[in-house]
Kinemage of the C-alpha trace (Angstrom):
@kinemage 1
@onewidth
@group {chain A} dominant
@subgroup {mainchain}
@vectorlist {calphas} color= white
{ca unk a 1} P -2.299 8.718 4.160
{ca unk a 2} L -5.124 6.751 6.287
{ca unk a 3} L -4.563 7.026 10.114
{ca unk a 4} L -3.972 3.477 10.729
{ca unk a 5} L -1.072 3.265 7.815
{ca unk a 6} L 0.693 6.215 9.691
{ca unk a 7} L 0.248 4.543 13.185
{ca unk a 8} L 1.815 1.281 11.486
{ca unk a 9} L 4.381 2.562 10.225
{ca unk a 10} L 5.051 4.386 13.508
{ca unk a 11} L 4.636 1.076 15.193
{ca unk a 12} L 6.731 -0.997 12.745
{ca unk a 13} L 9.617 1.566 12.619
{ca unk a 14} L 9.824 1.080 16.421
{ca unk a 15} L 8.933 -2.313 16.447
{ca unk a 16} L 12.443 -2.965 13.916
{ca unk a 17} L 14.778 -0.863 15.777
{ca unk a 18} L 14.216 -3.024 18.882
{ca unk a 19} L 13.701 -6.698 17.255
{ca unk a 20} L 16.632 -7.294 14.376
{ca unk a 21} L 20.028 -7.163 17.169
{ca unk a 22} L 18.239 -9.321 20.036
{ca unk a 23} L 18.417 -12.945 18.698
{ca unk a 24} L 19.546 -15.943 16.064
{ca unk a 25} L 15.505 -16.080 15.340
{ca unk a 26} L 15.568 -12.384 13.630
{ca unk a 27} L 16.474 -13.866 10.034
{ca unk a 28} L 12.988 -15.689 9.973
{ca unk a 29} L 11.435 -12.150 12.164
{ca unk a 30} L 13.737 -10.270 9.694
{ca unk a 31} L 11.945 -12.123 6.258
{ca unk a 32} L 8.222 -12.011 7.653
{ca unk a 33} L 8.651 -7.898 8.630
{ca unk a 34} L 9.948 -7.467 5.033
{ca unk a 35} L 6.619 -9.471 3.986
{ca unk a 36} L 4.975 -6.904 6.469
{ca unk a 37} L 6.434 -3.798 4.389
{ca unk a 38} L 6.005 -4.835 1.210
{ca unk a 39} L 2.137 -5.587 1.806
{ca unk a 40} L 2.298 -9.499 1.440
{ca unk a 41} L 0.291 -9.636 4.733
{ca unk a 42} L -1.666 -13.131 4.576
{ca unk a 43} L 2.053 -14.564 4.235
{ca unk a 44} L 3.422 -12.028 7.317
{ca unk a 45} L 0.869 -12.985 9.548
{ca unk a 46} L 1.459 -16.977 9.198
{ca unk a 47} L 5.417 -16.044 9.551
{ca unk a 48} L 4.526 -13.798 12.908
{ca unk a 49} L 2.162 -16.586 13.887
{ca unk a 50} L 4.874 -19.401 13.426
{ca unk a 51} L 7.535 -17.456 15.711
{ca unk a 52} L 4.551 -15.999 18.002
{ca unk a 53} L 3.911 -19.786 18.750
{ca unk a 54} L 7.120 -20.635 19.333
{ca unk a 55} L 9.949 -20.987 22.590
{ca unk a 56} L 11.805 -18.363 20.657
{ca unk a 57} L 12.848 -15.387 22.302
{ca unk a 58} L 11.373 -13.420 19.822
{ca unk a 59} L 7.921 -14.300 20.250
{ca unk a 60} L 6.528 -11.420 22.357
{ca unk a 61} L 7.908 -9.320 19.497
{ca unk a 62} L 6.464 -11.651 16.796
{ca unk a 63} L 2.728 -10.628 18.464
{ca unk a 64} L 3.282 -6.968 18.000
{ca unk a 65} L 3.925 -7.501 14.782
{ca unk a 66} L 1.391 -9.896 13.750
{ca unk a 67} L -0.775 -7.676 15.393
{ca unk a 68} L 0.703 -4.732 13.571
{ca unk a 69} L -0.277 -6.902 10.184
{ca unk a 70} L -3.736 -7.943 11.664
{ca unk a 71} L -4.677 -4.118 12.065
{ca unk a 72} L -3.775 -3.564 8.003
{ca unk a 73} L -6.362 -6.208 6.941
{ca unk a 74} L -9.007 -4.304 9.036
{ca unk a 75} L -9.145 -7.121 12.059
{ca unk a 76} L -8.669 -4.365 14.864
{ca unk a 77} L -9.894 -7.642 17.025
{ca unk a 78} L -7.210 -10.479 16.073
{ca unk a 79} L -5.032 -7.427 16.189
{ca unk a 80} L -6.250 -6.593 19.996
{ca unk a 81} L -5.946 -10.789 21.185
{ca unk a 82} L -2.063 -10.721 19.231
{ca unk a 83} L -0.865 -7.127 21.439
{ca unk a 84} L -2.444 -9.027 24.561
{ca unk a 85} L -0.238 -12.028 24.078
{ca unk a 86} L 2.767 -9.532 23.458
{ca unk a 87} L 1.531 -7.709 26.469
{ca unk a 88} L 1.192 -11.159 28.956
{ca unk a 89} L 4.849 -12.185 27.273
{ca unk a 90} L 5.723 -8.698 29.111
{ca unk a 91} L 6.613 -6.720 25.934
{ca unk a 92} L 5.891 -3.311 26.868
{ca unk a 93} L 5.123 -1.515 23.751
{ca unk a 94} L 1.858 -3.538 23.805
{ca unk a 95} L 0.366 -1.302 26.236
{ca unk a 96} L 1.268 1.312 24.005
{ca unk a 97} L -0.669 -0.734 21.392
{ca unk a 98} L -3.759 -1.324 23.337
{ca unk a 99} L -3.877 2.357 24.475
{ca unk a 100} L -4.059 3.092 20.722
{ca unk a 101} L -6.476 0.852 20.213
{ca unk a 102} L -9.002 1.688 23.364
{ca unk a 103} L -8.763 5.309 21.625
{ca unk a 104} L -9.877 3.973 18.299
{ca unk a 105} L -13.449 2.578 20.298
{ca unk a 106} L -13.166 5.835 22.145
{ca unk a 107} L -12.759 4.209 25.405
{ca unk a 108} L -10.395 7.049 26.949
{ca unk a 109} L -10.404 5.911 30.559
{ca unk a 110} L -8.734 2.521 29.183
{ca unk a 111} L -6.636 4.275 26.860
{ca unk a 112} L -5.372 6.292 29.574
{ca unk a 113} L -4.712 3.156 32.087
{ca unk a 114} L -3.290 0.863 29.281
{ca unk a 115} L -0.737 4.172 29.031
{ca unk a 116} L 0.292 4.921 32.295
{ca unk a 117} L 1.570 1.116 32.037
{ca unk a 118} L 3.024 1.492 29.272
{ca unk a 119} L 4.933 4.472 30.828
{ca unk a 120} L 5.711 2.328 33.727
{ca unk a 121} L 6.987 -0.120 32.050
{ca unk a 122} L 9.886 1.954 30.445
{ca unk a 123} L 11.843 2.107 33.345
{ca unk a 124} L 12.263 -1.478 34.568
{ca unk a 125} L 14.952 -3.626 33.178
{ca unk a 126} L 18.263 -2.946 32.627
{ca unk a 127} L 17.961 0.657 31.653
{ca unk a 128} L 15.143 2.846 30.832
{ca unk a 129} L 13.898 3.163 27.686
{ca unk a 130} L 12.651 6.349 25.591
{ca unk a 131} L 9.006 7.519 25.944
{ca unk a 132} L 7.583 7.190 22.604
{ca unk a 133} L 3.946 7.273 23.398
{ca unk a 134} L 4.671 10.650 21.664
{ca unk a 135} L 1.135 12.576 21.770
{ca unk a 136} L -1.274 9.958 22.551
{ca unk a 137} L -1.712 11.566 25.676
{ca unk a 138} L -2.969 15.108 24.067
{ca unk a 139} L -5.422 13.286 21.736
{ca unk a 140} L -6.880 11.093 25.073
{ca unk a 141} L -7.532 14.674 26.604
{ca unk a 142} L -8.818 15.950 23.071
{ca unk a 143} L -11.115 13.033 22.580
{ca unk a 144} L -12.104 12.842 26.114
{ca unk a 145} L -13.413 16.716 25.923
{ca unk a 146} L -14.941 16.345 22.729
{ca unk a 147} L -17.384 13.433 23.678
{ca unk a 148} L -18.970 15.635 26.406
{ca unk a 149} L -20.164 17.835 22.981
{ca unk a 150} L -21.492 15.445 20.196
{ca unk a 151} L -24.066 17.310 18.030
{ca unk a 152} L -27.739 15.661 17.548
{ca unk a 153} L -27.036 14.907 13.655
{ca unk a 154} L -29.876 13.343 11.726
{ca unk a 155} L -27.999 11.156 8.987
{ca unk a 156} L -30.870 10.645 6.562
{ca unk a 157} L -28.076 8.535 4.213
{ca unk a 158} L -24.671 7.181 4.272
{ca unk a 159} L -22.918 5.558 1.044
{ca unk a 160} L -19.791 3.640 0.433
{ca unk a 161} L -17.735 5.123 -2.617
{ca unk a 162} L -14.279 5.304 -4.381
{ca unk a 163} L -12.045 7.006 -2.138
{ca unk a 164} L -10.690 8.538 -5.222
{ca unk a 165} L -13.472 10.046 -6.604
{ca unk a 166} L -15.566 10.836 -3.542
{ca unk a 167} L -16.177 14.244 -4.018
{ca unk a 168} L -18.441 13.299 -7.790
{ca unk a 169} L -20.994 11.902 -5.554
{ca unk a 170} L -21.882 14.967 -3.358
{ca unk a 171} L -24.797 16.666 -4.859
{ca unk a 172} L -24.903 20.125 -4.117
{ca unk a 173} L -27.423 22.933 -5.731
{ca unk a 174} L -25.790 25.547 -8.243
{ca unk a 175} L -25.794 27.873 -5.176
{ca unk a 176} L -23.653 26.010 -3.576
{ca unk a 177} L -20.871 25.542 -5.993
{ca unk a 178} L -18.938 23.056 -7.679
{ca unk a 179} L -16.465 20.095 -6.421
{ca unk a 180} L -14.226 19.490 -9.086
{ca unk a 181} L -11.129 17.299 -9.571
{ca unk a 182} L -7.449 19.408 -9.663
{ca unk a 183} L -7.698 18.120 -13.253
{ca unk a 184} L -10.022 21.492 -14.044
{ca unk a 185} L -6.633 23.857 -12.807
{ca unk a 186} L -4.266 24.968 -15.042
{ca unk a 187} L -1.228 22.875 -16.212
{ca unk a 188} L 1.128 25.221 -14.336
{ca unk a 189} L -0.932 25.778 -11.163
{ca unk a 190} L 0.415 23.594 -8.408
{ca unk a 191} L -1.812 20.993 -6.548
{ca unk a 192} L -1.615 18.939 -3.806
{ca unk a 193} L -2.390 14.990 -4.244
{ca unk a 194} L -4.732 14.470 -3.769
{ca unk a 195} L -7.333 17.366 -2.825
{ca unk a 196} L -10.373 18.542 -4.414
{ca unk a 197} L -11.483 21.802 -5.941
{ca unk a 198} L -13.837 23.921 -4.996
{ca unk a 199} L -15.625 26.364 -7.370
{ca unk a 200} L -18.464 28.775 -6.078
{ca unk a 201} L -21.577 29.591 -8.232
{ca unk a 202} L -20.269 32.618 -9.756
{ca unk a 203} L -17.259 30.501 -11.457
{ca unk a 204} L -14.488 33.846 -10.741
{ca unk a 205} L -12.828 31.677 -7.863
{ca unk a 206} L -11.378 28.366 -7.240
{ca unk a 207} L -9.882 27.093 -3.755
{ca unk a 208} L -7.901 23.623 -3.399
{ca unk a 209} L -5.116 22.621 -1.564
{ca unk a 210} L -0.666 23.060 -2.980
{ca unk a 211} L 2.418 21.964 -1.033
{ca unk a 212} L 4.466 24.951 0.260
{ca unk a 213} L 8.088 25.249 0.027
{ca unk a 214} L 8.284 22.438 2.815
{ca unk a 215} L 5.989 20.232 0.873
{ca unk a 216} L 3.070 20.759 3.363
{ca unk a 217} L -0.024 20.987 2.268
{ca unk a 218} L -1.606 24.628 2.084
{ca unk a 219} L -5.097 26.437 1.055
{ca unk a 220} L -4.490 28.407 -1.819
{ca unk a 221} L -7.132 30.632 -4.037
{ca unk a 222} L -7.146 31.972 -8.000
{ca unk a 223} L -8.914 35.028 -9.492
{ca unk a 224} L -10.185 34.720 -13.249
{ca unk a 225} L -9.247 37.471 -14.583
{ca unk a 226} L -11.135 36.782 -17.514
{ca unk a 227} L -11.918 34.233 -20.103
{ca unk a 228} L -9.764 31.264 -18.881
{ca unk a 229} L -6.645 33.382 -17.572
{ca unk a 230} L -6.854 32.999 -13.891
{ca unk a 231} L -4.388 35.001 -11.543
{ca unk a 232} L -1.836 33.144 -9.815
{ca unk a 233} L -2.301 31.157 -6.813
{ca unk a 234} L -2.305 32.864 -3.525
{ca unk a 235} L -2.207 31.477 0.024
{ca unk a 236} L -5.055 31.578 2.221
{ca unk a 237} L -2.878 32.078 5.320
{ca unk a 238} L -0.354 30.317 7.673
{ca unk a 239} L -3.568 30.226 10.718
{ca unk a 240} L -5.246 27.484 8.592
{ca unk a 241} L -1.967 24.807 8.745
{ca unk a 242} L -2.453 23.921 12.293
{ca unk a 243} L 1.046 22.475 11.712
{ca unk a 244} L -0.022 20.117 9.136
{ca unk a 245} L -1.391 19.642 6.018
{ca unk a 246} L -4.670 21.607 5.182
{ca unk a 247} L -6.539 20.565 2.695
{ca unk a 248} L -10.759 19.891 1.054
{ca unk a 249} L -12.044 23.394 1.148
{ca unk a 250} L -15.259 24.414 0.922
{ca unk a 251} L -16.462 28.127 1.162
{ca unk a 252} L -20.143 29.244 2.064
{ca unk a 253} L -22.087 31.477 -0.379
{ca unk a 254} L -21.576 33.770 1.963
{ca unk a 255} L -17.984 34.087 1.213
{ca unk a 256} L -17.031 34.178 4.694
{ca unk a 257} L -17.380 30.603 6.010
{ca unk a 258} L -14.514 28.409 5.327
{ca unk a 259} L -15.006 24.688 6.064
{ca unk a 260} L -11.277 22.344 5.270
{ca unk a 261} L -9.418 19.492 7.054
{ca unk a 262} L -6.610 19.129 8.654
{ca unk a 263} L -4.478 16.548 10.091
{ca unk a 264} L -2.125 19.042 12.428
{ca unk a 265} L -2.011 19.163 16.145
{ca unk a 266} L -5.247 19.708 16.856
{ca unk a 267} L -7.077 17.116 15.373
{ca unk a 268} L -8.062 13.341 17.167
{ca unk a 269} L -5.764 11.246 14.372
{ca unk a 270} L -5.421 11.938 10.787
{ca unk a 271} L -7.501 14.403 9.127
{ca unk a 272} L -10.033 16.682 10.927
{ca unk a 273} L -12.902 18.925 10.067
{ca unk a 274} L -12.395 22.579 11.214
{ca unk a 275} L -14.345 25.883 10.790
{ca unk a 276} L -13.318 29.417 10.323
{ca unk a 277} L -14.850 32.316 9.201
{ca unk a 278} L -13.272 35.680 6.956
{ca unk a 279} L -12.654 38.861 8.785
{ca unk a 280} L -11.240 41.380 5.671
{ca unk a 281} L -8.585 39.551 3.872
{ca unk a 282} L -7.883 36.964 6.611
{ca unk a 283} L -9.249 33.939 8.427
{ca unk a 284} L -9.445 34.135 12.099
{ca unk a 285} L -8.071 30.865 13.960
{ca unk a 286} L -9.857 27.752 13.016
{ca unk a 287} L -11.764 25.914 15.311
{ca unk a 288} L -12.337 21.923 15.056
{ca unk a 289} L -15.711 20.932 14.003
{ca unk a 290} L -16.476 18.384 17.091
{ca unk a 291} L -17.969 15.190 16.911
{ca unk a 292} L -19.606 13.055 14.897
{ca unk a 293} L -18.065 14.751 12.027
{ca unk a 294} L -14.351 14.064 13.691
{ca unk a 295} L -13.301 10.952 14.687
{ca unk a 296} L -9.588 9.337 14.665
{ca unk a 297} L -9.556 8.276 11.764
{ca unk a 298} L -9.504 10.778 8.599
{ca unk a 299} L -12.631 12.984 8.492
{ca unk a 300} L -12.644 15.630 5.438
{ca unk a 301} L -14.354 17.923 2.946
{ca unk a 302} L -17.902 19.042 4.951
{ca unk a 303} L -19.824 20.453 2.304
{ca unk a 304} L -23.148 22.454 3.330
{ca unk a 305} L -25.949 22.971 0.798
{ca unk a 306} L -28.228 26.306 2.247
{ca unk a 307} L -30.610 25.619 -0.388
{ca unk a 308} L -31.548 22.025 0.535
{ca unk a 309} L -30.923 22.047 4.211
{ca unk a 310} L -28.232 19.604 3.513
{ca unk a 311} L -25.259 18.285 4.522
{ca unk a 312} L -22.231 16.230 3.595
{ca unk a 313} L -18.807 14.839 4.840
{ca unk a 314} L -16.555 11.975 4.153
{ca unk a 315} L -14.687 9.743 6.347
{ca unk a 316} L -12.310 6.839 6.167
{ca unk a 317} L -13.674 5.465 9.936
{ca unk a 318} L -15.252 2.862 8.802
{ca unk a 319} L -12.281 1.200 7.227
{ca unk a 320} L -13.258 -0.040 4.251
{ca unk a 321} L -10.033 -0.603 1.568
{ca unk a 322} L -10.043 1.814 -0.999
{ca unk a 323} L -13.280 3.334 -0.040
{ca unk a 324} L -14.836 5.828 2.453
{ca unk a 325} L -18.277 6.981 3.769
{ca unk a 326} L -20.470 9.986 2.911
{ca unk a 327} L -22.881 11.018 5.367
{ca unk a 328} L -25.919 12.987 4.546
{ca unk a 329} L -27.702 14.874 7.712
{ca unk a 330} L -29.959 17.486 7.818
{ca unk a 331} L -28.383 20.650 8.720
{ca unk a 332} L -29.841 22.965 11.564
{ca unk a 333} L -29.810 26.726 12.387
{ca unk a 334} L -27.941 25.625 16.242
{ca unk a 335} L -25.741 23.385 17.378
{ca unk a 336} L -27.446 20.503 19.985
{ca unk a 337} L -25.284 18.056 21.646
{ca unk a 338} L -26.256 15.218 23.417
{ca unk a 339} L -26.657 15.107 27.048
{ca unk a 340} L -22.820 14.369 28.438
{ca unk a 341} L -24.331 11.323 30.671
{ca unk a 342} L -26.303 10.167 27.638
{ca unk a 343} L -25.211 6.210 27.884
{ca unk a 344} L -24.754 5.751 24.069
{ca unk a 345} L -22.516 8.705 23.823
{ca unk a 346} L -19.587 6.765 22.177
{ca unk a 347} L -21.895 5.280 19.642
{ca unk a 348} L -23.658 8.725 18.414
{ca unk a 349} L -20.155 9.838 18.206
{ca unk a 350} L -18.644 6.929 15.918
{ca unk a 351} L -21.907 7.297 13.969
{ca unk a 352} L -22.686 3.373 14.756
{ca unk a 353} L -26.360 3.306 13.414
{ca unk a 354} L -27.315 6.688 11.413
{ca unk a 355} L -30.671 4.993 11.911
{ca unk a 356} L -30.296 5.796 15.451
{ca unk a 357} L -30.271 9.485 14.465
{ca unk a 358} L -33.652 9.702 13.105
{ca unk a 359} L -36.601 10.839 15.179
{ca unk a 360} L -39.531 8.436 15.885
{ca unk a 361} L -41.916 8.380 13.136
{ca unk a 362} L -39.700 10.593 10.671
{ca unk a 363} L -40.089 9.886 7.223
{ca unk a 364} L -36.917 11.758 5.460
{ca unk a 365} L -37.904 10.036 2.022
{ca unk a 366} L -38.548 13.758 0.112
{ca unk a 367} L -35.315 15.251 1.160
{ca unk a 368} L -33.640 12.162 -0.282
{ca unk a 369} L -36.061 12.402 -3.629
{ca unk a 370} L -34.882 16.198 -3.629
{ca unk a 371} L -31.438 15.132 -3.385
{ca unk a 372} L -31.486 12.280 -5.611
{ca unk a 373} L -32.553 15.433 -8.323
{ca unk a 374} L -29.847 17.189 -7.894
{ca unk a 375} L -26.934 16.476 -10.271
{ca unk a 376} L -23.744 16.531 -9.399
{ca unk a 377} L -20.827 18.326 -10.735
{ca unk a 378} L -19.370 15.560 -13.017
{ca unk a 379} L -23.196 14.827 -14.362
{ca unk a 380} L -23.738 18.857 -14.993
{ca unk a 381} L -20.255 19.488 -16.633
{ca unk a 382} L -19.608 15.907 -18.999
{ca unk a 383} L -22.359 14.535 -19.594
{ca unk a 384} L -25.915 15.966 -20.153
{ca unk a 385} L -24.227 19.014 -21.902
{ca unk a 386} L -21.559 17.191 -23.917
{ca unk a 387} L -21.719 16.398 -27.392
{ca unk a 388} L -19.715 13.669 -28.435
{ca unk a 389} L -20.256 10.686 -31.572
{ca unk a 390} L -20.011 6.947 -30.137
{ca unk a 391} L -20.236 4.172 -32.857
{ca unk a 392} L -22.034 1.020 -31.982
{ca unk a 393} L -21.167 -2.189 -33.479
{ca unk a 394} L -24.740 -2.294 -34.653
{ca unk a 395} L -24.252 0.578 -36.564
{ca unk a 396} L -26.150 2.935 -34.899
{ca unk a 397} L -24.113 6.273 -34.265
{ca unk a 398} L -25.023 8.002 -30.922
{ca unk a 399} L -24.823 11.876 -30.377
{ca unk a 400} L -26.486 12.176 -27.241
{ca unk a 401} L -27.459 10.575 -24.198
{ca unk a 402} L -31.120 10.030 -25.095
{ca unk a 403} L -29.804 7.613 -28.085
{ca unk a 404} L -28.775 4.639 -25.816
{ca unk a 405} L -31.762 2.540 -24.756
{ca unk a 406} L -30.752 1.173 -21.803
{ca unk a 407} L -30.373 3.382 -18.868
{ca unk a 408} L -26.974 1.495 -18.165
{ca unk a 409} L -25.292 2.105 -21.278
{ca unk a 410} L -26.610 6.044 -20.351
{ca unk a 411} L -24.326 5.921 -16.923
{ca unk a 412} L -21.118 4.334 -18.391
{ca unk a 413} L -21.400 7.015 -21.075
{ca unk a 414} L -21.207 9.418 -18.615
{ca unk a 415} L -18.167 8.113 -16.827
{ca unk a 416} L -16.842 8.051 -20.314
{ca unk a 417} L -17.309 11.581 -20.991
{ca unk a 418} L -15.812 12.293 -17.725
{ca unk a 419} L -12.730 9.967 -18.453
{ca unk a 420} L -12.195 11.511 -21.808
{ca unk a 421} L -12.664 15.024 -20.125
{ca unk a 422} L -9.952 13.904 -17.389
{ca unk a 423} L -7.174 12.625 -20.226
{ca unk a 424} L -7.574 16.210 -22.087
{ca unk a 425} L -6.974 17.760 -19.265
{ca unk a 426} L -3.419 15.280 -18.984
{ca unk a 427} L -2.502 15.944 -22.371
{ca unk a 428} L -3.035 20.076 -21.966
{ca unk a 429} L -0.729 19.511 -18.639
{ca unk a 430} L 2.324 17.046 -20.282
{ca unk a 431} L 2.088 19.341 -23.317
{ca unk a 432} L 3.056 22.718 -21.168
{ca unk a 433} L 5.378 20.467 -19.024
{ca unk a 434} L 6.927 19.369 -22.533
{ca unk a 435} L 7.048 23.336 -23.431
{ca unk a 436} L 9.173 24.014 -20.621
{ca unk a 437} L 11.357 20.969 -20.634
{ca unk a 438} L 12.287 22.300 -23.879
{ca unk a 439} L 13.241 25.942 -22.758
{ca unk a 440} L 15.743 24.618 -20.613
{ca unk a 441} L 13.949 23.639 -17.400
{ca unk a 442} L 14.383 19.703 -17.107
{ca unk a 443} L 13.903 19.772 -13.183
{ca unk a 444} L 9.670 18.728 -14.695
{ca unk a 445} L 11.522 15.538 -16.147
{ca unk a 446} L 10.199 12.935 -13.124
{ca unk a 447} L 6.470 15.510 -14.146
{ca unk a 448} L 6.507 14.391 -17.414
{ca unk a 449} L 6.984 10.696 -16.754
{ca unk a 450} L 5.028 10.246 -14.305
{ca unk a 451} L 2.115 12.209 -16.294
{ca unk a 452} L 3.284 9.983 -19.516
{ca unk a 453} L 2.264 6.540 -17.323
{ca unk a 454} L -0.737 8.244 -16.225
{ca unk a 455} L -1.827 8.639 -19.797
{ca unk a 456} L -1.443 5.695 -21.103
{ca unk a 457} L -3.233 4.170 -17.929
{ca unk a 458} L -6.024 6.288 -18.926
{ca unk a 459} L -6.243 5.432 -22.532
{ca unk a 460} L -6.322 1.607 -21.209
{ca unk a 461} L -9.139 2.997 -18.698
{ca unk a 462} L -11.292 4.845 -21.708
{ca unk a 463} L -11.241 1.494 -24.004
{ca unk a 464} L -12.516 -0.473 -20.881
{ca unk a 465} L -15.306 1.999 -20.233
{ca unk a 466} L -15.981 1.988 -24.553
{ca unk a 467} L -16.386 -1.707 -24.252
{ca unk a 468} L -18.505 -1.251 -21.329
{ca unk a 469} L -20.882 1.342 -22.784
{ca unk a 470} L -20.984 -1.436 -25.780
{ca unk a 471} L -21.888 -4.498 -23.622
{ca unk a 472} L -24.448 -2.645 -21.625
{ca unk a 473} L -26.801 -1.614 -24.728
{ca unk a 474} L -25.920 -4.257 -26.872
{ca unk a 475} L -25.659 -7.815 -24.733
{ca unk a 476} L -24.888 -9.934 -27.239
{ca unk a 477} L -21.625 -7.669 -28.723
{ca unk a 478} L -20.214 -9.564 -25.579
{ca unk a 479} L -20.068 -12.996 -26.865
């Protein structure tokens, strides 16, 4: 869950409790919030902007919650002009708003003042009401400490990717191991979802992320013991929950060096990036990775490439629907922060310009050619090694890779591959769940369902891909 959909939903839960008993104008409030929650918000934010502009009672409330809206289509400035109206119609949870908000753009000291007012505000009127500023204040301190240490990063490269199926586009050297999708585990190993596997060069280990018995996410491990019989799962340890969910692991060659996020108490809003390092069996306690890499929005699965000199992490900050960022930087034997007075600090933190990282005259253009070698994990597993027999309507049959001729037709194969790799790996998983349906366990029924729509979604995905492969060597198959 993104950062800003669990702040809304914190904001529209309070919001609701306070709005629906007040006046006769909470039907129309009533019918645009339900708008609001079902995700209809171009219709929700004409509805709040209606009531906001009216003599109704309601209005001040109608500007939290159009602002509320405004923040889910990514307009954190409409959002930030709609919690100031709320805020000079005196409705005191706006300060609570704009306090979020001045966090987001990392301006603490106005995060802090919009906050105390907030907190002032709760005990005029009538009868004081219940601080639910919850821990806001915490994070201020938290972000507030970590902007006096923001590393010197050079970001060579930054992309924009499925959110998905992030993890496919990190390309890391055999040494460094494999990301792979939970689709790789076995049908009765739990997973969390979503999380990503990681595999180290030797192939005997694989780390990811299950829910515990209280449905929080934990790091758990499996041995192979040999062929493809791997032990069961076991727990990394409690230290690395933080209190929340843990999850995007990534191990060092060394074996010691445990990068993972978490979204738990300690980190600035949603998921953080924290380090800790193996001492025997155990992890000592994890520390957060600082900024840039952390930010308050979700920040997750660091990857460091020894080889290359290369590193990776994704982020949601940039708040782009359905996708998130991967930053490439050059990674360096010590940590360098900025200079605590340095008057861009904020930016180098949020990562505004990764141009702005590079030094004068640099030219990075061989680490990226290096890089740009490298195959990933999806490319080295389905495709270049896969045999497989695609009929074209030409004729031609292809075995390989090499057979299409255009380069186009090449890359859709390859997300074909993958796709047929991926609904195997279903089928394997709804057959065992099937198995032990049938010896008398039917608590897997809602399993098997769910895994029976997922199929057939696939299937639909794997003839859109075919016809793709098709229309990208042969043009004219789509007229």
């Amino acid at each position: 869950m993104t950062y800003h959909l669990r702040l809304f939903r914190i904001f529209l839960a309070l919001s609701l409790a306070l709005i629906f008993p007040l006046t006769a104008s909470a039907q129309s409030l009533d019918s645009a919030s339900d708008l609001l929650r079902q995700g209809d918000y171009d219709e929700a934010i004409r509805q709040f902007r209606e009531i906001a502009a009216s003599k109704s009672r309601d209005a001040g409330q109608a500007c939290i919650l159009l602002g509320d809206a405004l923040l889910q289509t990514g307009d954190m400035q409409q959002a930030r002009e709609a919690y100031i109206k709320a805020r000079d119609k005196k409705v005191n949870d706006a300060y609570l708003r704009l306090a979020e908000l001045a966090l987001l753009a990392y301006n603490t000291e106005l995060a802090s003042d919009d906050l105390e007012l907030y907190r002032k505000g709760l005990g005029k009127g009538r009868r004081a009401l219940p601080d639910e500023s919850g821990d806001l204040e915490d994070r201020i301190d938290r972000i507030s400490t970590m902007l006096e240490r923001v590393e010197q990063l050079v970001i060579i490269d930054s992309i924009n990717v499925d959110a998905d199926r992030f993890f496919e586009y990190y390309r890391l050297s055999p040494e460094s191991g494999r990301l792979l999708s939970p689709d790789v585990l076995p049908p009765s190993f739990p997973r969390a979802d979503p999380t990503v596997v990681y595999c180290p060069e030797s192939g005997r280990e694989i780390i990811w992320a299950a829910p515990d018995a209280d449905n929080n996410f934990q790091l758990v491990s499996s041995i192979c013991l040999y062929g493809d019989n791997w032990d069961a799962p076991v727990p990394l340890g409690d230290v690395l929950n933080e209190g929340g969910d843990a999850n995007y692991p990534f191990l060092m060659p060394d074996g010691v060096t445990l990068y993972f996020a978490n979204d738990g108490e300690n980190s600035l809003g949603g998921y953080d990036i924290f380090i800790t390092r193996r001492d025997g069996s155990d992890f000592l306690q994890p520390q957060n990775l600082g900024m840039p890499y952390n930010s308050p929005y979700n920040d997750y699965m660091l990857a460091i490439d020894e080889s290359n000199g290369i590193g990776w992490w994704a982020t949601d900050r940039n708040q782009i629907p359905g996708e998130v960022t991967i930053y490439v930087f050059l990674v360096s034997d010590m940590r360098i922060n900025y200079p605590v007075d340095s008057p861009d600090l904020p930016d180098r933190a949020r990562v505004t310009s990764i141009r702005d990282t590079w030094k004068p005259g640099a030219d990075y253009t061989p680490q990226l050619r290096k890089i740009a070698a490298i195959r990933t994990s999806a490319e080295s597993d389905d495709a270049d090694r896969s045999s497989f027999v695609f009929t074209l309507p030409d004729g031609r049959i292809v075995r390989s890779l090499d057979g299409f001729s255009s380069p186009t037709a090449r890359d859709a194969m390859r997300q074909l591959i993958v796709a047929r790799a991926a609904l195997k790996s279903r089928q394997a998983r709804l057959d065992a769940l099937r198995r032990t349906y049938s010896g008398g366990n039917f608590s897997v029924a809602p399993d098997i369902t769910d895994l029976e729509r997922e199929i057939l979604d696939a299937r639909r995905e794997l003839r859109r891909l075919s016809n793709r492969v098709v229309t990208l060597e042969i043009p004219d198959a789509a007229q």
